[in-house]
N, C-alpha and C positions, 0 to 999 in steps of 0.2 A: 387510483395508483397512476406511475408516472406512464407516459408511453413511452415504448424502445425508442434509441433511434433510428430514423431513418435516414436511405441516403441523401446526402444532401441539407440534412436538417439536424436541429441538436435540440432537442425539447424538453425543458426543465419541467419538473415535477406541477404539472396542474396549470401553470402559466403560457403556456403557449407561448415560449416564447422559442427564437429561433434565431442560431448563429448568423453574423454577418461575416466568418470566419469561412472561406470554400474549402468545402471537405473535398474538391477536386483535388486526385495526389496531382495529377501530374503539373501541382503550379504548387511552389515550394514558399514557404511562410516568409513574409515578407521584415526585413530587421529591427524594422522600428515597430513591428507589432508586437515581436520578441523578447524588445526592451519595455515595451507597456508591459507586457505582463510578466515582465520579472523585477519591475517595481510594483506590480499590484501585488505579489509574493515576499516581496521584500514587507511588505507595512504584514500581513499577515504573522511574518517572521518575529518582526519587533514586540508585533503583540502579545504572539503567545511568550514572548522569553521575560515580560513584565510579569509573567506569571508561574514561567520555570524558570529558573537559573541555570547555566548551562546547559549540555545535553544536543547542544547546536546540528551537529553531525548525524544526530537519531531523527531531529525534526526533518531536516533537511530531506534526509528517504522517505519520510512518512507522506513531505509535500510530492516528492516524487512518485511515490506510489497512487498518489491521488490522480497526479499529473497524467499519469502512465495509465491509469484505468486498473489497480491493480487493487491489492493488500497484501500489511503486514504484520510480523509474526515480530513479537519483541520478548526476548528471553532475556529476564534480569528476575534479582531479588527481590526481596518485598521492599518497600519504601524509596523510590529510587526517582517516583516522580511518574509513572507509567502513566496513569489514569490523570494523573491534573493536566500532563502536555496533551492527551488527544482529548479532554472534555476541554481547552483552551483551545484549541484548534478547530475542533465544529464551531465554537460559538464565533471564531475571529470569522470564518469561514460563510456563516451564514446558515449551515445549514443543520436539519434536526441533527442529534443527539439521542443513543439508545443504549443502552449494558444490560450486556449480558452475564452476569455472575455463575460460571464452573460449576456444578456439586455432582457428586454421583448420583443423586435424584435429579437431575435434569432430564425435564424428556424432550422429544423431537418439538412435540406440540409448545413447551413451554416455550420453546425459538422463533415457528413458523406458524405460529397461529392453529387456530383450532375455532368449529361450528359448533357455538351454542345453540340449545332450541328455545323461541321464543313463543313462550304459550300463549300471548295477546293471537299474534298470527298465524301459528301454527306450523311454521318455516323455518331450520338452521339458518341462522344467521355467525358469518365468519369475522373472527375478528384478528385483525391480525395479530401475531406476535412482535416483539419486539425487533427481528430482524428488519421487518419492515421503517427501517431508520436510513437516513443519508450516514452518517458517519456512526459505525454500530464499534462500541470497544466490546470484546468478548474477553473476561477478566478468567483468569486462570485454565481455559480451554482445556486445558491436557485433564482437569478433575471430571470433568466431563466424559462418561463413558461411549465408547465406541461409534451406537447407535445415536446419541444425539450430535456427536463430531461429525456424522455424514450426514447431518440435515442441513452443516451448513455448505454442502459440496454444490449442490444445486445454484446456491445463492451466491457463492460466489464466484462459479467457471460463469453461471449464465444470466446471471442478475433476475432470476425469479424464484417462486417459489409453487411447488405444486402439491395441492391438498385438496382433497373430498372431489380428486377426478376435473380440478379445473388448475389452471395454471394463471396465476396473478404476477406481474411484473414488479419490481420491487422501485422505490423510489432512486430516483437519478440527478445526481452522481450518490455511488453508493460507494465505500469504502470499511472495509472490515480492518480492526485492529486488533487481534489478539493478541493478547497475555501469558505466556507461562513460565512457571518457579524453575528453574534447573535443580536447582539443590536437594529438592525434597522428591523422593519416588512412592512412600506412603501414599494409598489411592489415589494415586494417577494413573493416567491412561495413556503413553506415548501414542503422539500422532501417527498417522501411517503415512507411509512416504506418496502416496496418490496424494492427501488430504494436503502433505507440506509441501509439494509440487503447485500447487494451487496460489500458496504467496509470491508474492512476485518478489518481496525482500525482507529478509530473516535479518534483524539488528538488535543491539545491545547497548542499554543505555549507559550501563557502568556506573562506578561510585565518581560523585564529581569531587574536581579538586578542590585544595585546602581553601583557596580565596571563594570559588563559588560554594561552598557546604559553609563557609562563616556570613558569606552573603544570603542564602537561606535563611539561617539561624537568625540575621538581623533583620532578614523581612516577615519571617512567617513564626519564630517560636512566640508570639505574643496575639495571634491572630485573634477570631472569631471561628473557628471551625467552619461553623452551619455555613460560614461563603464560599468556602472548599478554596480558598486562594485567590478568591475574585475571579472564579471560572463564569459564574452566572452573571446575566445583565450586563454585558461585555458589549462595544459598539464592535457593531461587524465592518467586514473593508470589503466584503464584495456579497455573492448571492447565488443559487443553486447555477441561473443564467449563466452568471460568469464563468466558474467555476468550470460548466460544459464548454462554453467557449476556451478556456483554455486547454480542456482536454484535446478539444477538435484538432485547435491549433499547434498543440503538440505531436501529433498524428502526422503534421505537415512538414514537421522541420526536415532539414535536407539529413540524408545519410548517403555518401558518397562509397562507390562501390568498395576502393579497397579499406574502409572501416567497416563495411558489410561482412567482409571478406574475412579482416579481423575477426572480429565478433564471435564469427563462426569458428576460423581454428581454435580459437582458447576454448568454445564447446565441447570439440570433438575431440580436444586434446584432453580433457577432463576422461574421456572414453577408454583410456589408454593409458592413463596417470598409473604408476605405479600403486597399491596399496589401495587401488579403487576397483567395487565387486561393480558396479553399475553406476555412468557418468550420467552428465546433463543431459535431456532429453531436445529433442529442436523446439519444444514449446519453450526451454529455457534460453534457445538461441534469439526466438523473437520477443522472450521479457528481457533479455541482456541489449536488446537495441531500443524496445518503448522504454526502457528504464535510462538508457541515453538520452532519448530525446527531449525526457522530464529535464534531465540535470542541467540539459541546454536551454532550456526554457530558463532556469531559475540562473543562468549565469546572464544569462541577455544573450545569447547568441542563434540565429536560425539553421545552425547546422551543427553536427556531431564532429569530437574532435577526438582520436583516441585515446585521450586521459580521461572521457567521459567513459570509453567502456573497460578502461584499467580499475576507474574507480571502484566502477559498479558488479565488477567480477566477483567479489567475494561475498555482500551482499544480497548479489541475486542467483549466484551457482552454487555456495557452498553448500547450503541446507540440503539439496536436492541431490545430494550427491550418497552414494551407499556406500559403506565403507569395507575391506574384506575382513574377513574373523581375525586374524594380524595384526592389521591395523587395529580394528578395534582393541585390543589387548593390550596393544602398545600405547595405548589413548592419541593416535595420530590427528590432527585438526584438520576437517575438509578446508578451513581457511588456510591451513598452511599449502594444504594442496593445492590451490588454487592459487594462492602465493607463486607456487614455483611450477605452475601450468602460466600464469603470465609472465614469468621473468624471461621463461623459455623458447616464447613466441615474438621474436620482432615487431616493433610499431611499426606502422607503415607512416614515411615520410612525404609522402607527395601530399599533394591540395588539398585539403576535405569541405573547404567552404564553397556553395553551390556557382555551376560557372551560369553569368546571366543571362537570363533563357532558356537556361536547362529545366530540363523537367525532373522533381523530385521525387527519390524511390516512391 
């Protein structure tokens, strides 16, 4: 398995390999390295859209969420494209690919592995489950009962997994994708709000419009199935290496104190929203700024600007938000909440771009 990182270091899965990116904060990501890798994200982009049609704005958080060191939770209907854009995504990406398929017979073990006994030796021998992937989609999670929903809480607040009293580290970079139906409440399991505190960004892929659903129909109603859309045998644009490299180096971009400062009212102001039993937590204050700093990577820029954390407000606060009995009844949207939690709070206007020589949060 892979090793954690350490300071100083970024070590990909079994390679040894290690960033030239300094994970020292206090020296802030330099511009032209933030333009390499948001053209090394651009050709990823192009890739997988040869393979989805639309849907631009869902990839986009997914790369984010990657970027940010996070996961995401994508609530849509069935057929909509969920599963072909993240198995097109690991393969442009480089790295494994794993699913997990929902049922109410899923158990912990069938996720995180389980010790077989091997009668040659006479020794359990563990093997891993399926978690054990770089990019794991988790297809209908909510079918999934309670007790195997919290096997994967381990694996993704700490990027391990722990069984039979030993604790193994799971391959790196590691990203979780869940799946769930909204429409259907027949054996399901709603998440718990600890579990959906965990994703960094809740998205919605939606029905695509009229020109991409007729460009669909012209690329794929004729296909071959078994190639699932030309997700397999895909040339990749980068590698586990890189991929940590840009984590790192998203870690570095600048965030300038009064977009810090931002950040945080529209948190705390969720705290206080009208119509809301319990707001965003400070763990959501600091995925509302790593989830900046992704989006600034993928514009080309080495610093945050506050439309990066206007964007990313609804995506990454609303899920985590508790609604009161009221609202609920009234079907009030934590995104509209969160809507009129940023209309309410001033951008800030001064500088946000790093001054030179400054040292980065």
């Amino acid at each position: 398995m892979a090793n954690r990182e350490q300071p100083g270091t970024a070590t990909a899965s079994g390679s040894g390999w290690v960033s030239p990116v300094s994970l020292d904060r206090s020296i802030a990501l330099d511009a032209d390295e933030a333009k390499r890798f948001a053209s090394l994200v651009d050709r990823v982009r192009a890739d997988v859209q040869t393979v989805i049609v639309g849907a631009s704005d869902t990839l986009d958080l997914a790369l984010i969420a990657l970027l940010a060191g996070g996961h995401m939770l994508v609530e849509d209907v069935p057929g909509t494209g969920k599963t072909t854009m993240i198995k097109a995504l690991a393969a442009a990406l480089g790295c494994s690919f794993n699913r997990i398929q929902g049922t109410p017979d899923l158990l912990p073990t069938d996720v995180s592995g389980v010790s077989v006994y091997n009668p040659t030796s006479g020794n359990f021998t563990f093997r891993p489950g399926p978690i054990f992937g770089q990019v794991v989609l988790v297809d209908e999670i909510n079918r999934a009962t309670p007790r195997t929903q919290a096997a994967f809480l381990e694996a993704m607040a700490e990027g391990q997994v722990s069984a039979d009293g030993e604790t193994r580290q799971l391959p790196r970079p590691f990203l979780v994708l869940a799946t769930q139906n909204p429409i259907e409440l027949e054996g399901t399991f709603p998440l718990p709000e600890a579990q959906l505190d965990r994703f960094l960004i809740r998205a919605s892929m939606g029905y695509p419009n009229h020109d991409d659903e007729v460009e669909i129909v012209r690329r794929f109603a004729g296909e071959d199935r078994s190639g699932h859309r030309g997700t397999t045998d895909r040339a990749t644009h980068t590698n586990s290496g890189t991929v940590l490299e840009m984590q790192a180096a998203t870690r570095l971009v600048h965030v300038s104190d009064v977009v810090a400062t931002y950040a945080t009212d529209i948190v705390r102001a969720t705290r206080h929203a009208p119509g809301v039993a319990f707001g965003a937590s400070p763990r959501a204050t600091v995925g509302l700024v790593r989830a900046a700093r992704a989006r600034a990577i993928l514009a080309g820029r080495s610093y945050v600007l506050p439309d990066d954390i206007q964007s990313l407000a609804g995506p990454v606060l609303a899920h985590r938000l508790v609604m009161d009995d009221e609202s609920r009844l009234r079907q009030v949207s934590p995104s509209n909440i969160i809507e009129g939690v940023v209309a309410g709070i001033d951008a800030p206007v001064e500088p946000t771009a790093p001054v030179q020589g400054g040292a980065n949060r």
